[in-house]
PyMOL Python script that loads the backbone (N, CA, C, O; Angstrom):
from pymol import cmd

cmd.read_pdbstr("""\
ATOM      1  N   UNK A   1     -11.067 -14.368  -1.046  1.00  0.00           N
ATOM      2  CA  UNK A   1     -10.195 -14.488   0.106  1.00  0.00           C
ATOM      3  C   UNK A   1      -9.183 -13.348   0.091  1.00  0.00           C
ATOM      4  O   UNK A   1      -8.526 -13.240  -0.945  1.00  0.00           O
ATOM      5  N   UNK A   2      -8.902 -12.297   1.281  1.00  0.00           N
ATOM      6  CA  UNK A   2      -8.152 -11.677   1.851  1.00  0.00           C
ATOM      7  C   UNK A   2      -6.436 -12.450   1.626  1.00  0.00           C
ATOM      8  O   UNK A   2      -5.964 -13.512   2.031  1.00  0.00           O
ATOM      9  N   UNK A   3      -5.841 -11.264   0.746  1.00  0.00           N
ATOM     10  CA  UNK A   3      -4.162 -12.001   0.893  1.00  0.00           C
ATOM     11  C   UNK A   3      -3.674 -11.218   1.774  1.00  0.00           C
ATOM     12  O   UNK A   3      -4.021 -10.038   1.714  1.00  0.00           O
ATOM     13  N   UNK A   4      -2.731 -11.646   2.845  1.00  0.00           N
ATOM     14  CA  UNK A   4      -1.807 -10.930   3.543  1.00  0.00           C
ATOM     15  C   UNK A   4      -0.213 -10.685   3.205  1.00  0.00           C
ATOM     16  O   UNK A   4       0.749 -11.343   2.808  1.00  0.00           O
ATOM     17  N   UNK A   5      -0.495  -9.449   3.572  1.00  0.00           N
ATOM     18  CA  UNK A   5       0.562  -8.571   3.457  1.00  0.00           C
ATOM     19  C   UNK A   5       1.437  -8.817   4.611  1.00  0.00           C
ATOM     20  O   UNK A   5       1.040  -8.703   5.770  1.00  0.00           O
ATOM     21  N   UNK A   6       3.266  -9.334   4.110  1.00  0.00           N
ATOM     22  CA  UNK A   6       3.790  -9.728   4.647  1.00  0.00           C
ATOM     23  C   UNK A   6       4.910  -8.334   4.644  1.00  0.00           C
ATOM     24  O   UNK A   6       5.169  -7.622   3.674  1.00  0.00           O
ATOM     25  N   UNK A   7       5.425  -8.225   5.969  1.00  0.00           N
ATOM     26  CA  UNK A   7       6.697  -6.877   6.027  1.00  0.00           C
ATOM     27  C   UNK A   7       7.939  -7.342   6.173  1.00  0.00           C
ATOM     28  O   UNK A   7       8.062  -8.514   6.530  1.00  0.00           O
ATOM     29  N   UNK A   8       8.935  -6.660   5.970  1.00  0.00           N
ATOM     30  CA  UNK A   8      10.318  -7.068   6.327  1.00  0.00           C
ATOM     31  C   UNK A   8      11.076  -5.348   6.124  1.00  0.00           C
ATOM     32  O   UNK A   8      10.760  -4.456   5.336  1.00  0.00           O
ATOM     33  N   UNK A   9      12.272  -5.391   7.298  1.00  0.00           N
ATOM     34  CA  UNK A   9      12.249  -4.403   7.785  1.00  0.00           C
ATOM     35  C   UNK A   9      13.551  -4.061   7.948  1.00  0.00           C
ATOM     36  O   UNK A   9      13.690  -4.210   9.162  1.00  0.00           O
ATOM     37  N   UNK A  10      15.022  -3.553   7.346  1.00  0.00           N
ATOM     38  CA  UNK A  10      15.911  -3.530   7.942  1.00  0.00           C
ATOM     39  C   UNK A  10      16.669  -2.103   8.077  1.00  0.00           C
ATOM     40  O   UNK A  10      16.719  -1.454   7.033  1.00  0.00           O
ATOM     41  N   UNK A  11      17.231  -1.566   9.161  1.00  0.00           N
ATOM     42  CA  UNK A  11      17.368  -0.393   9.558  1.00  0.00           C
ATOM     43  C   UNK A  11      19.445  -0.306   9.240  1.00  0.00           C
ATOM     44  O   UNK A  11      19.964  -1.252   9.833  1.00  0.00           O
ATOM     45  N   UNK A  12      19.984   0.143   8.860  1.00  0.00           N
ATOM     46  CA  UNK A  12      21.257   0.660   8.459  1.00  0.00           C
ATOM     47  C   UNK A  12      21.575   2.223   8.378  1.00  0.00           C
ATOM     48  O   UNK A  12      21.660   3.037   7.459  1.00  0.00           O
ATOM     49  N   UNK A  13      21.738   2.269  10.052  1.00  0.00           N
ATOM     50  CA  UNK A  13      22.496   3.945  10.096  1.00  0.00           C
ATOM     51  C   UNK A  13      20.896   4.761  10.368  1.00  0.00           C
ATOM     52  O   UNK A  13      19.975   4.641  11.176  1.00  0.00           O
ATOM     53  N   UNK A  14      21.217   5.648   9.152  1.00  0.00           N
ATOM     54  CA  UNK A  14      19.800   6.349   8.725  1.00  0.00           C
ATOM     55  C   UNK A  14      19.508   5.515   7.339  1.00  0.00           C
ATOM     56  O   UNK A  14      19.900   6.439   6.627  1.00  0.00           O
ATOM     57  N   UNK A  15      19.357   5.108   6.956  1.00  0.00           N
ATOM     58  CA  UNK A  15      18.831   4.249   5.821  1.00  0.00           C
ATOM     59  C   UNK A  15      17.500   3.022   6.279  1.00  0.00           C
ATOM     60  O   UNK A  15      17.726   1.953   6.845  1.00  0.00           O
ATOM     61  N   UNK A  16      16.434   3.419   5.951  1.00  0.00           N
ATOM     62  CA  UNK A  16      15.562   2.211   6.293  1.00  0.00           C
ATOM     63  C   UNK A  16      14.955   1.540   5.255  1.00  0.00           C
ATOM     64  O   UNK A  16      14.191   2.172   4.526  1.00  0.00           O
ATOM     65  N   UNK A  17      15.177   0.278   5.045  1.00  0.00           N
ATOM     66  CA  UNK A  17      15.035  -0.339   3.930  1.00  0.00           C
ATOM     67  C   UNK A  17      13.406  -1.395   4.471  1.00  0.00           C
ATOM     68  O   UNK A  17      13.435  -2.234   5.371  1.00  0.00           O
ATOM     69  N   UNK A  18      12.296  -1.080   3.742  1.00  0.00           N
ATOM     70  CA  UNK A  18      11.238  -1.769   3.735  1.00  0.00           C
ATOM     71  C   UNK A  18      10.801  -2.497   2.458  1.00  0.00           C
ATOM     72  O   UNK A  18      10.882  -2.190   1.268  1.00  0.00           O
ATOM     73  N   UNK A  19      10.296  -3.595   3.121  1.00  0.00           N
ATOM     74  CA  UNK A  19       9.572  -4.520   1.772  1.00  0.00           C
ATOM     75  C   UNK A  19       8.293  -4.963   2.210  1.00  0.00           C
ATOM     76  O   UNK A  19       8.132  -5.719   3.167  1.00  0.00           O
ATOM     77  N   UNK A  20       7.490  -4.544   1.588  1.00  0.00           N
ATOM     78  CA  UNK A  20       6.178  -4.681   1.635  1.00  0.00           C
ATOM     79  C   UNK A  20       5.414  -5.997   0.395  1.00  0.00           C
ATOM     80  O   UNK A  20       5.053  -5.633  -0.724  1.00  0.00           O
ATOM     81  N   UNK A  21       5.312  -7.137   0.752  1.00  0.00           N
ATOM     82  CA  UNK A  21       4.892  -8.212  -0.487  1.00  0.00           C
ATOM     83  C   UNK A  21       3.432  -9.080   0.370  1.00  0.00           C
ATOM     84  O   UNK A  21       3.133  -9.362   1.530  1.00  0.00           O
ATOM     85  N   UNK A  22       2.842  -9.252  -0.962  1.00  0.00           N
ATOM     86  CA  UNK A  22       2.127 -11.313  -0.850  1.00  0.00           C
ATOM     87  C   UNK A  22       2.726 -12.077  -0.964  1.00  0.00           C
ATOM     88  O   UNK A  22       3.717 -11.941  -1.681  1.00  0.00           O
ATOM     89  N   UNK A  23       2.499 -13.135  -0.409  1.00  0.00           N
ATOM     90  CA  UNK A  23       3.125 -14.361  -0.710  1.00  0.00           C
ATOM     91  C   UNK A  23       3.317 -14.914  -2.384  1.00  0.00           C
ATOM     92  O   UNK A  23       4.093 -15.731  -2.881  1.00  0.00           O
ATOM     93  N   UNK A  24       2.346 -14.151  -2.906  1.00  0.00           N
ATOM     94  CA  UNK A  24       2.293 -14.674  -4.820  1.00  0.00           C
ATOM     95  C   UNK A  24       3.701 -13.542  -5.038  1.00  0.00           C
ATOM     96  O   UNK A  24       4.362 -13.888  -6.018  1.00  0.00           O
ATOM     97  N   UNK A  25       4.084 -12.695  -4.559  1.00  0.00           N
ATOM     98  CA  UNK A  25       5.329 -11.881  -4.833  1.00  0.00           C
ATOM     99  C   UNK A  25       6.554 -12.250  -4.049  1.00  0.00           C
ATOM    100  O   UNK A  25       7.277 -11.328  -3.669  1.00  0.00           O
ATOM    101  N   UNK A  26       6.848 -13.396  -3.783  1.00  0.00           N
ATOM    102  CA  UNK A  26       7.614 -13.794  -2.650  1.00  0.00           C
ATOM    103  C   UNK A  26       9.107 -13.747  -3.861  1.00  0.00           C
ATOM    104  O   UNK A  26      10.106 -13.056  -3.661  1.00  0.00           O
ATOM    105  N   UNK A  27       8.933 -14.510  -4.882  1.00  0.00           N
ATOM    106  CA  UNK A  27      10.284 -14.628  -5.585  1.00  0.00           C
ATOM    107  C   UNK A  27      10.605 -13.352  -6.556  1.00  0.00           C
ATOM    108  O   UNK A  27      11.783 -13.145  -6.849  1.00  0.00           O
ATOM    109  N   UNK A  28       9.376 -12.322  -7.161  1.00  0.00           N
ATOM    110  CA  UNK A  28      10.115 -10.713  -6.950  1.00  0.00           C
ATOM    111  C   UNK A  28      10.687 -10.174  -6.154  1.00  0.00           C
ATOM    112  O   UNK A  28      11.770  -9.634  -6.377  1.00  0.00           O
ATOM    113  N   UNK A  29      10.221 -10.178  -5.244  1.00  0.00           N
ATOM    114  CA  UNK A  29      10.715  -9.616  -3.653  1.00  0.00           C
ATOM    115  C   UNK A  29      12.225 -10.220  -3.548  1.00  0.00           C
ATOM    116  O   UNK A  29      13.148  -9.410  -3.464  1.00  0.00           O
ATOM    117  N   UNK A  30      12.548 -11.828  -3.549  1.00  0.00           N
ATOM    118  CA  UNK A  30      14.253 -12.034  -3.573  1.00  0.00           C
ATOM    119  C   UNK A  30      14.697 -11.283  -4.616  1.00  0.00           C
ATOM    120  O   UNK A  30      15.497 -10.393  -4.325  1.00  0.00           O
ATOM    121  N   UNK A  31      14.380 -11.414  -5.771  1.00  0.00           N
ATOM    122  CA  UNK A  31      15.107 -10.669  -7.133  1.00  0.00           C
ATOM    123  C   UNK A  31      15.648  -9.121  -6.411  1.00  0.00           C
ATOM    124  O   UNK A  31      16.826  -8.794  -6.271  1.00  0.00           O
ATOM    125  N   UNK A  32      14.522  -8.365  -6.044  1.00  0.00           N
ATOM    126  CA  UNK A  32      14.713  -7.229  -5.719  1.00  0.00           C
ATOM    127  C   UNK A  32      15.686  -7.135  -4.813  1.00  0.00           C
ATOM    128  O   UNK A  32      16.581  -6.292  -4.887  1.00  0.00           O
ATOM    129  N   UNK A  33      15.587  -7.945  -3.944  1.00  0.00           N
ATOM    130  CA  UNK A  33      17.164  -8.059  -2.369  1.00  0.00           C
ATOM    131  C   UNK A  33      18.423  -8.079  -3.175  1.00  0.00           C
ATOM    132  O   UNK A  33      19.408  -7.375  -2.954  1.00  0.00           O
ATOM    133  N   UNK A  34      18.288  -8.989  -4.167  1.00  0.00           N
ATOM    134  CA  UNK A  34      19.571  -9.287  -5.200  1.00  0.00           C
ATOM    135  C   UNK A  34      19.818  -7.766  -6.175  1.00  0.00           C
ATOM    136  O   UNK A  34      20.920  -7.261  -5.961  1.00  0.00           O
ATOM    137  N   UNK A  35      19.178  -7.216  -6.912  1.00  0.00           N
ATOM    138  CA  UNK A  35      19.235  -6.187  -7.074  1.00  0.00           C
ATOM    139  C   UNK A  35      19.773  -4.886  -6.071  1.00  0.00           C
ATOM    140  O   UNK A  35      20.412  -4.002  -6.642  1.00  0.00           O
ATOM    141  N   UNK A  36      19.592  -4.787  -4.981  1.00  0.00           N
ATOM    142  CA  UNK A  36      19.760  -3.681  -4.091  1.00  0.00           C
ATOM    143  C   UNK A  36      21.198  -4.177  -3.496  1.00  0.00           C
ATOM    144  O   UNK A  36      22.036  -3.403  -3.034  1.00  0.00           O
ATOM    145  N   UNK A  37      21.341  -5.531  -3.579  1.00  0.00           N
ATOM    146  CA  UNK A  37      22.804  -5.721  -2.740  1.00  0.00           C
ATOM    147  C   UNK A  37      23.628  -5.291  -4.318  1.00  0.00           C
ATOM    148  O   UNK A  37      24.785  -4.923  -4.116  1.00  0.00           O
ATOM    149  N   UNK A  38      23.307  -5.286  -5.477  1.00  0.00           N
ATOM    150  CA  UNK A  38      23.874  -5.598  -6.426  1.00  0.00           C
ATOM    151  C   UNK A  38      24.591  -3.520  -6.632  1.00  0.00           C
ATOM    152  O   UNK A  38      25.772  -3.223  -6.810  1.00  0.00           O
ATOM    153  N   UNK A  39      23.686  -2.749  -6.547  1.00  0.00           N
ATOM    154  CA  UNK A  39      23.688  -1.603  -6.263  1.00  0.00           C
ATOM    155  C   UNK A  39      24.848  -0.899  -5.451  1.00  0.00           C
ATOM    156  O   UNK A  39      24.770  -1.076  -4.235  1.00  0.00           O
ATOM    157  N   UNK A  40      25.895  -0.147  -5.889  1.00  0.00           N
ATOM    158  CA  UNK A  40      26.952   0.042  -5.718  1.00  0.00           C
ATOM    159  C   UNK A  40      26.494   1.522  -4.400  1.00  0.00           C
ATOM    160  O   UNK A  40      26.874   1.712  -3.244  1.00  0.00           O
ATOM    161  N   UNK A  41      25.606   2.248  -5.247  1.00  0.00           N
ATOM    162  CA  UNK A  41      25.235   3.559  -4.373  1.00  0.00           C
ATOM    163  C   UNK A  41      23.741   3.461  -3.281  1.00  0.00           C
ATOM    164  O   UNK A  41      22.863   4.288  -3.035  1.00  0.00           O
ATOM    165  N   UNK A  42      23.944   2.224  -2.869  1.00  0.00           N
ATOM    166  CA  UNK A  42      22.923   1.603  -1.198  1.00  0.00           C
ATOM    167  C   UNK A  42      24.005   1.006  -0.559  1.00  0.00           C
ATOM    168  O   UNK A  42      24.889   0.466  -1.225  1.00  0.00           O
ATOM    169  N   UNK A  43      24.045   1.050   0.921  1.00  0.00           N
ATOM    170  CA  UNK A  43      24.598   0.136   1.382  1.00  0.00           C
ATOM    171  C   UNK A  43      23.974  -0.875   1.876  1.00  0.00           C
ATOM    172  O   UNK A  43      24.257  -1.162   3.039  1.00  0.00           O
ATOM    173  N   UNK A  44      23.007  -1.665   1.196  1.00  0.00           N
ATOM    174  CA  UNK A  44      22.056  -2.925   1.648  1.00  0.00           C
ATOM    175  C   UNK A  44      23.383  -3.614   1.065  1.00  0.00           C
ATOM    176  O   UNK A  44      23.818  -3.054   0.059  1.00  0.00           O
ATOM    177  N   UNK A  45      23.981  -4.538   1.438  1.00  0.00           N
ATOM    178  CA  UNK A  45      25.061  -5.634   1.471  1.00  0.00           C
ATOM    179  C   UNK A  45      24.365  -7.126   0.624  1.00  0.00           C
ATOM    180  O   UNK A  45      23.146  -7.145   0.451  1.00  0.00           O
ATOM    181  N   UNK A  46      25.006  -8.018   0.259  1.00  0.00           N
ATOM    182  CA  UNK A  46      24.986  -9.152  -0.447  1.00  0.00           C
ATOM    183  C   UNK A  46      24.787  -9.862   0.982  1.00  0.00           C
ATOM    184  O   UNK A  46      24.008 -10.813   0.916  1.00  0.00           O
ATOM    185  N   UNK A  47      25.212  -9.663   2.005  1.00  0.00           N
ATOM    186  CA  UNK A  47      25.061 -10.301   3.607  1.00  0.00           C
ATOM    187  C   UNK A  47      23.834  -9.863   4.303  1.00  0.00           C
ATOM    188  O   UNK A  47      23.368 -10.547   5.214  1.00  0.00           O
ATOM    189  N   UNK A  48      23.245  -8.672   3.892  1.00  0.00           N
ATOM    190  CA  UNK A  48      21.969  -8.042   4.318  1.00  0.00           C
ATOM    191  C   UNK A  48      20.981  -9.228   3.285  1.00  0.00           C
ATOM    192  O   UNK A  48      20.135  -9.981   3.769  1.00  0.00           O
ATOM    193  N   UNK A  49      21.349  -9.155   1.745  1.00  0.00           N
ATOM    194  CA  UNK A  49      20.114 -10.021   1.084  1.00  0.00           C
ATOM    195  C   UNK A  49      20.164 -11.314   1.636  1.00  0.00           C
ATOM    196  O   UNK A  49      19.125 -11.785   2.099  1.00  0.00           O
ATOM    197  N   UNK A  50      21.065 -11.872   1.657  1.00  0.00           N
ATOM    198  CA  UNK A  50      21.478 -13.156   2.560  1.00  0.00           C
ATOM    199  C   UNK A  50      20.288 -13.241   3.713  1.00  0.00           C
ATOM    200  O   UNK A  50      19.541 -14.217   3.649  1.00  0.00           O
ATOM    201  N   UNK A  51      20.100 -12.373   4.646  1.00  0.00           N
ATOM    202  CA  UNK A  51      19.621 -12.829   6.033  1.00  0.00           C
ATOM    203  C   UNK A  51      18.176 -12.117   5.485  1.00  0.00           C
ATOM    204  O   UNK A  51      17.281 -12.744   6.052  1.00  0.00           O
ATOM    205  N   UNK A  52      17.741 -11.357   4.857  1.00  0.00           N
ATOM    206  CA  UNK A  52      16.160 -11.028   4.307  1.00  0.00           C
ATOM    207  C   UNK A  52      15.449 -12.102   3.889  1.00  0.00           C
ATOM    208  O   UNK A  52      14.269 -12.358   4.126  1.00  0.00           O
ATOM    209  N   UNK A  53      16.546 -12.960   3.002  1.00  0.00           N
ATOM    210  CA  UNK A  53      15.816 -13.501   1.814  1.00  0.00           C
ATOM    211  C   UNK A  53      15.473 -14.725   2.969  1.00  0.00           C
ATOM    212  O   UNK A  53      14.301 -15.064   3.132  1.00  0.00           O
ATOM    213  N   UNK A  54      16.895 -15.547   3.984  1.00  0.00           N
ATOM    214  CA  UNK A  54      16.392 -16.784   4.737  1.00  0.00           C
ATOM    215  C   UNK A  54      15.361 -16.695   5.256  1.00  0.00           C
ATOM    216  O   UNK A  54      14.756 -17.763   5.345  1.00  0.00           O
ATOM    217  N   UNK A  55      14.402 -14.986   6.050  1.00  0.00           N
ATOM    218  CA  UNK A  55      13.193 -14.544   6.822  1.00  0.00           C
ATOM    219  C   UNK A  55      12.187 -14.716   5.985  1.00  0.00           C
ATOM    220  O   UNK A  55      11.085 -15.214   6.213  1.00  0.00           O
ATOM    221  N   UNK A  56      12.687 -14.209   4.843  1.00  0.00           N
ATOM    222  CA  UNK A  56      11.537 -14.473   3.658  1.00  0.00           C
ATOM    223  C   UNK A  56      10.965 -15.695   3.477  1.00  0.00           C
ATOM    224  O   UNK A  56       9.789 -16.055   3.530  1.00  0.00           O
ATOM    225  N   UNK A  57      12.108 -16.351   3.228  1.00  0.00           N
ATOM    226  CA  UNK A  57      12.030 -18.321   3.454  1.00  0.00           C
ATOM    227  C   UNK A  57      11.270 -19.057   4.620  1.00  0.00           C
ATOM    228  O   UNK A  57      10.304 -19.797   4.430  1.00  0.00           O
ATOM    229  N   UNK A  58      11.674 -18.845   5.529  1.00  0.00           N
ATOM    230  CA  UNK A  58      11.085 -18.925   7.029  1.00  0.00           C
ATOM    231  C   UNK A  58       9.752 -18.568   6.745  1.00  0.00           C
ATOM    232  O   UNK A  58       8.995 -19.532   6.631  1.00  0.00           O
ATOM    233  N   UNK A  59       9.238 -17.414   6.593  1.00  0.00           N
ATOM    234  CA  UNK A  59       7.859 -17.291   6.476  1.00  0.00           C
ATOM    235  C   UNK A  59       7.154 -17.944   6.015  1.00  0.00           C
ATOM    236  O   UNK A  59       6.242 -18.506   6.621  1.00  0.00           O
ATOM    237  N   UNK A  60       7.406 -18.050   4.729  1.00  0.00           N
ATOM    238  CA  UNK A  60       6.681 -18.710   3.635  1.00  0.00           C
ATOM    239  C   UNK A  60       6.321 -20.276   4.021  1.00  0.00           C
ATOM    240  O   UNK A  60       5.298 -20.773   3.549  1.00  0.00           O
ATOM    241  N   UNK A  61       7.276 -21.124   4.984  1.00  0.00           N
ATOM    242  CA  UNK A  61       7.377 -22.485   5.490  1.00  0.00           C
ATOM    243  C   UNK A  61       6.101 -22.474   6.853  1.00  0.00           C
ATOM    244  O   UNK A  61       5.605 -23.538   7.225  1.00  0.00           O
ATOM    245  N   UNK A  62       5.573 -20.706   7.679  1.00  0.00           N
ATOM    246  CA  UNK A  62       5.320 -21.217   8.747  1.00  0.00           C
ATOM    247  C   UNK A  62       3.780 -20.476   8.095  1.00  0.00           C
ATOM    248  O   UNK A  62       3.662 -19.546   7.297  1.00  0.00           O
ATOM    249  N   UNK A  63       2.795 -21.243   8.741  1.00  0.00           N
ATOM    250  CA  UNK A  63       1.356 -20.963   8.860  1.00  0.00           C
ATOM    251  C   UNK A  63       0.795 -20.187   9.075  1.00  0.00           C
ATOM    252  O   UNK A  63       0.413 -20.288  10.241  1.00  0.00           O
ATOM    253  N   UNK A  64       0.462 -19.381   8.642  1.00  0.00           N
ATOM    254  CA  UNK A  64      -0.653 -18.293   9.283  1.00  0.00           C
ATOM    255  C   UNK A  64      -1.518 -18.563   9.556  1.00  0.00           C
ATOM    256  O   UNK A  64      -2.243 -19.312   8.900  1.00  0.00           O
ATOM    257  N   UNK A  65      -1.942 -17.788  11.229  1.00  0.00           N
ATOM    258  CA  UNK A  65      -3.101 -18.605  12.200  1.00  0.00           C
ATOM    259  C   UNK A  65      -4.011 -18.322  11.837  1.00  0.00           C
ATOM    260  O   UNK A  65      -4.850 -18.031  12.689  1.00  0.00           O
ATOM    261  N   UNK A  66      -4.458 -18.217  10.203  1.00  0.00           N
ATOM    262  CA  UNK A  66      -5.715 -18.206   9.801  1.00  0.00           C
ATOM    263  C   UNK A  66      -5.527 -19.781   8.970  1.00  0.00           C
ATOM    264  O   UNK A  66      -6.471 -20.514   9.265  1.00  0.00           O
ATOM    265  N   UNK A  67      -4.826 -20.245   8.299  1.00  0.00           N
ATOM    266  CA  UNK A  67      -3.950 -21.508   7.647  1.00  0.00           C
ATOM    267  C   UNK A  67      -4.121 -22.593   9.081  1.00  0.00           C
ATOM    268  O   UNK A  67      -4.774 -23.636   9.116  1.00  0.00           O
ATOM    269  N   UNK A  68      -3.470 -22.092   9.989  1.00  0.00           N
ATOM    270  CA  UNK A  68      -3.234 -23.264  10.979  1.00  0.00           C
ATOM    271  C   UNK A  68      -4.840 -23.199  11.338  1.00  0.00           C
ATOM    272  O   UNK A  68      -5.350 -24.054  10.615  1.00  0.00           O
ATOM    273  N   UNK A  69      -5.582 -22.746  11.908  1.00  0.00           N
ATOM    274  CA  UNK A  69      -6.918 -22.677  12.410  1.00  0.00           C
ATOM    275  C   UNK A  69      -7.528 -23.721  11.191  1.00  0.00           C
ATOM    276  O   UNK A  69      -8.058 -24.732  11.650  1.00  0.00           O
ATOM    277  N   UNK A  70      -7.521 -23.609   9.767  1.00  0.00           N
ATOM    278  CA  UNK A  70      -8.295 -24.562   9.074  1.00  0.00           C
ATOM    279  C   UNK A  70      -6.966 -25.741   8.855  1.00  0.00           C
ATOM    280  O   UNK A  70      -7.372 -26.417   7.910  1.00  0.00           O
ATOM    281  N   UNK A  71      -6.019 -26.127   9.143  1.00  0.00           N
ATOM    282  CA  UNK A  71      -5.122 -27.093   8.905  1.00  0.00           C
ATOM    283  C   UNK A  71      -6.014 -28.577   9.113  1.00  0.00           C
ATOM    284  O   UNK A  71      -7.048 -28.628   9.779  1.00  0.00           O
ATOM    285  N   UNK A  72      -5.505 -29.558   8.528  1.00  0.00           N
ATOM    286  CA  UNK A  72      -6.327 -30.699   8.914  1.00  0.00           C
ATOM    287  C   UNK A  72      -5.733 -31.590   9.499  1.00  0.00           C
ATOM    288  O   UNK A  72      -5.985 -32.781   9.317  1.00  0.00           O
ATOM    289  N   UNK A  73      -4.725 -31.097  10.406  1.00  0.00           N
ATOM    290  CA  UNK A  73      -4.418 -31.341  12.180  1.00  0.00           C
ATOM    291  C   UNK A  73      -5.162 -30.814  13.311  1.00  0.00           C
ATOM    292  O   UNK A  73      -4.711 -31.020  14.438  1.00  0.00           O
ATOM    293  N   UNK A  74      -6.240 -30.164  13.162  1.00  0.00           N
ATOM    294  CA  UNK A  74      -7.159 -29.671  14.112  1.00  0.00           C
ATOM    295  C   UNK A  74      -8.383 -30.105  13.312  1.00  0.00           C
ATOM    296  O   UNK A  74      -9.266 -29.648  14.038  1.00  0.00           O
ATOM    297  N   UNK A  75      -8.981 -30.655  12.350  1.00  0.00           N
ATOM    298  CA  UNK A  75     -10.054 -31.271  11.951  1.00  0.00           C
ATOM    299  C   UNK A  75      -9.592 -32.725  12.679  1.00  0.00           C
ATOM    300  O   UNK A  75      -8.515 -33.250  12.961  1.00  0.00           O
ATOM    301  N   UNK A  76     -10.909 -33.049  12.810  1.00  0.00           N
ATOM    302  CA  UNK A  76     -11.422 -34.507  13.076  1.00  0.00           C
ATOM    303  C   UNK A  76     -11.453 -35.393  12.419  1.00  0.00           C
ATOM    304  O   UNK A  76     -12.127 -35.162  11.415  1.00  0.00           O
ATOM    305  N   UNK A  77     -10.922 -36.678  12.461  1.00  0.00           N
ATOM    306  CA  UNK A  77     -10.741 -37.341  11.531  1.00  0.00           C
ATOM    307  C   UNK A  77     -12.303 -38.173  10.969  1.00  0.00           C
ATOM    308  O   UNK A  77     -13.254 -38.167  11.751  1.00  0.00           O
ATOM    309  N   UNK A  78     -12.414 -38.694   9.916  1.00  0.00           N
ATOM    310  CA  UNK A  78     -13.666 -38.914   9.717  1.00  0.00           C
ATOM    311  C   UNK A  78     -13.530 -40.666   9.562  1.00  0.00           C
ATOM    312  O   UNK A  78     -12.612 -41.278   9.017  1.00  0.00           O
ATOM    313  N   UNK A  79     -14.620 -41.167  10.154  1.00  0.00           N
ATOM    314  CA  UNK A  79     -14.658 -42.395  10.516  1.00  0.00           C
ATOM    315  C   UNK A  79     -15.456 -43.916   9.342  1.00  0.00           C
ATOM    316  O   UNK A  79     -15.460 -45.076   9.753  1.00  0.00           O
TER     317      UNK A  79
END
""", "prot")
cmd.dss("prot")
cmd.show_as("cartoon", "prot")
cmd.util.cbc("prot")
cmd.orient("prot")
């Protein structure tokens, strides 16, 4: 099975900050937000990891319409 590659994207000034993860890298990926706000010479903010990490969260809670397509709310129940 194909894992998908999830993006997150935030733009500051000229500074563009990308994160490229799987879902099996979801809690490196926070570490790393925590790290970069932690970083005196970025201006990614402790308020920037804040609102990454809740999108990050969010994701991880909603389905991918390859997930929802086999969910077993669209199977038939068996009798």
């Amino acid at each position: 099975m194909r894992q998908e590659t999830n993006m997150l994207a935030l733009v500051k000034g000229q500074e563009r900050y990308v994160f490229l993860y799987h879902e099996s890298q979801r809690a490196e990926t926070l570490r790393i937000l925590g790290r970069y706000a932690s970083n005196p010479e970025l201006s990614f903010t402790w308020y920037d990891a804040a609102v990454l990490s809740q999108k990050i969260r969010q994701e991880s809670m909603t389905p991918s319409p390859q997930e929802s397509a086999f969910s077993s709310k669209t199977l038939p129940r068996q009798r």
